[in-house]
C-alpha positions, 0 to 999 in steps of 0.5 A: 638339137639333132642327136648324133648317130653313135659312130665306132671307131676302128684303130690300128691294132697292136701287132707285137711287143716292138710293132709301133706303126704300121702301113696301110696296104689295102681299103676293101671297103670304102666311105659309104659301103656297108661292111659286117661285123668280123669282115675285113676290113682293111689290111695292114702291113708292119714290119714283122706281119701282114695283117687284115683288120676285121670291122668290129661291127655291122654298119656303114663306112663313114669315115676312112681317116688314113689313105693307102700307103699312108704309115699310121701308128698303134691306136691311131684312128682308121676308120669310123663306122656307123652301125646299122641299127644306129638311128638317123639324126632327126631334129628335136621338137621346139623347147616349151616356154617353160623349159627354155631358162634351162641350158640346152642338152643333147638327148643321149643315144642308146647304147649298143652291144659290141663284140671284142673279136680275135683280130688277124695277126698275119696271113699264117695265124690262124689262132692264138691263146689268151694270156690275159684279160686287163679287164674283168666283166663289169669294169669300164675301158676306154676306147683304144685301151688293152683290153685281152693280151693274146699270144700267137705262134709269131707275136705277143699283141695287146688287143684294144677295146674296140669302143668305150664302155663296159665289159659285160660278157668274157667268153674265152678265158685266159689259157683257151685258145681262139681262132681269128674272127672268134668273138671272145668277149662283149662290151657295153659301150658308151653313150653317145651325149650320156653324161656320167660322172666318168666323163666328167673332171673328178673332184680330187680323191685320195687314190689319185694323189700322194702326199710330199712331206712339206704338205703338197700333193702331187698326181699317183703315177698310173703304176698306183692306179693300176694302169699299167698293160699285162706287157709293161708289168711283165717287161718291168718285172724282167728290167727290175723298173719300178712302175711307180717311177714310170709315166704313161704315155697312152690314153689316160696315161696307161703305161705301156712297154715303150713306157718301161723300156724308155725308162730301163734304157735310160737307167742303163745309158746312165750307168754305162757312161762312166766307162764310155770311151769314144772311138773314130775312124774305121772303128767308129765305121765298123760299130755303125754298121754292127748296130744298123745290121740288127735291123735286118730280120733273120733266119737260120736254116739247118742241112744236113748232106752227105759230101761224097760228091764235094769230096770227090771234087774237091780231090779233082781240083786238089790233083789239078793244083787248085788248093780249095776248102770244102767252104770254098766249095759250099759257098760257090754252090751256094751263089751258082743256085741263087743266081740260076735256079732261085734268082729270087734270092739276088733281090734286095729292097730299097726305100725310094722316095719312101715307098719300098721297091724291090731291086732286081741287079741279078748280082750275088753278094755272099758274105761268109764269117 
């Protein structure tokens, strides 16, 4: 039989603590292009950054799994890469006589080296400090797993493994601080056709089941096996879970932050039904728009100015029986400058047919509280 040629797969990267998904803005390389190791690949767009994707090795594009526009979430397949020094798929010679009797196998490729690299976490960050790696030199991951947590100057992120296989290298330690492209560990990875005694079903061992008293034992929870993020433990710890009561939902049911979270707000939604009373009408209304109004980001800037001026004005219109506060003022001022001199303040953003467009009606809505 033919021997594949060992393919990478390149997966949507996490972003931050409450980044699940993200859209795909831009391919700079498309099926069949070459591509380097640490050269963008293709940029992302979540809804607290935009980002740019390196491609974690040298090689050409084979596979291109979301098209732009597309809304794809954390670990899912982008891309697949086929190395550059990967060999081509060539027939295999004729089985002997002899050998025929036996079941028929593909010949495993070799493995390859690959680089765990800082990924671009926004257009404005540059660098980043590793928090922790989940991984120690020597010890296997699978693909998509957290392998190194990072924390940049916007988010915490969980950067997954780029491959299957081996931790070989760890070149930046936690508290060293990277810059975007820098390699920061290397990995052995898997394999392709390799059969090892990880790939397949393990005989029941003890470290992965517990006991009930009537005798039957039941699955550990990835909490006693220790596949829990550097996030989800330190979420835990901050919610008071016990992680042995939370399953996972990620690859090899490795918990993550959602797993906890889902498992804190639970516990909360019980305790504070007992005192839950319903409410209607304009209160109902009002409560509704409170809760969708956390989904809007938003930013706090402070000025200091001297009032001479406001002052003065405000007496004028005082003297021509005009009664006006100094918030009366600063609020007019404020709608005057964003509807003359930065318009770009009057656009709004709407969701039309799913895609986000930017509405210009060049009206100014000022709410003050």
């Amino acid at each position: 039989m033919a021997i594949d040629t060992t393919t990478v797969e390149v997966v949507m990267p996490a972003m931050g603590d409450s980044v699940s998904e993200g859209t795909v803005l831009e391919w700079r390389k498309a099926e069949g292009d070459s591509v380097s190791a640490d050269e963008t690949l293709v940029e992302i767009s979540t809804d607290k950054v935009d980002a740019e994707v390196p491609a974690p090795i040298d090689g050409i594009v084979v596979k291109v799994h979301a098209a732009e526009g597309d809304t794809i979430h954390v670990g899912a397949v982008l891309a697949e890469i086929a190395p550059s020094n990967g060999a081509a798929p060539a027939a295999s010679a004729e089985p002997a006589p002899a050998a025929a009797a036996e079941p028929e196998q593909d010949a495993p490729a070799a493995a390859q080296d690959v680089d765990i690299v800082m990924p671009a976490m926004g257009e404005s960050v540059s660098e980043g400090v590793v928090l922790e790696w989940a991984k120690a030199v020597g010890e296997s991951i699978e693909a998509d797993a957290t392998i190194v947590e990072i924390s940049t100057d916007k988010v915490d992120a969980e950067v997954p493994a780029p491959a299957s296989g081996t931790v070989t290298e760890i070149l930046a330690e936690a508290g060293e601080t990277v810059s975007v492209g820098q390699v920061i560990g290397r990995m052995r990875g898997a394999a392709v056709g390799a059969r090892s005694e990880t790939s397949q079903p393990a005989p029941t061992e003890p470290a992965a089941q517990a006991v009930t008293d009537n005798g039957a034992t039941q699955p550990a929870s990835a909490a006693e096996t220790g596949k829990a993020t550097p996030v989800a433990r330190r979420v835990a710890a901050a919610h008071g879970v016990e992680l042995g009561r939370v399953h996972g939902s990620g690859p090899d049911g490795r918990i993550g932050k959602q797993d906890v979270l889902a498992v804190a707000n639970g516990a909360a939604a019980a305790h504070a039904t007992a005192g839950a009373t319903q409410i209607k009408g304009a209160s109902a209304m009002l409560a509704r728009y409170m809760d969708e109004s956390r989904e809007v980001p938003t930013a706090t800037s402070f000025r200091t100015l001297a009032v001479t001026t406001l002052d003065a004005r405000r007496k004028q219109l005082k003297d021509a029986g005009q009664r006006v506060s100094f918030t009366h003022l600063i609020a007019y001022a404020i709608a005057r400058a964003a509807t003359e001199q930065m318009p770009v303040m009057t656009h709004h953003f709407e969701a039309i047919d799913g895609k986000p467009h930017v509405i210009d009606d060049g009206a100014c809505n000022l709410g003050i509280a």
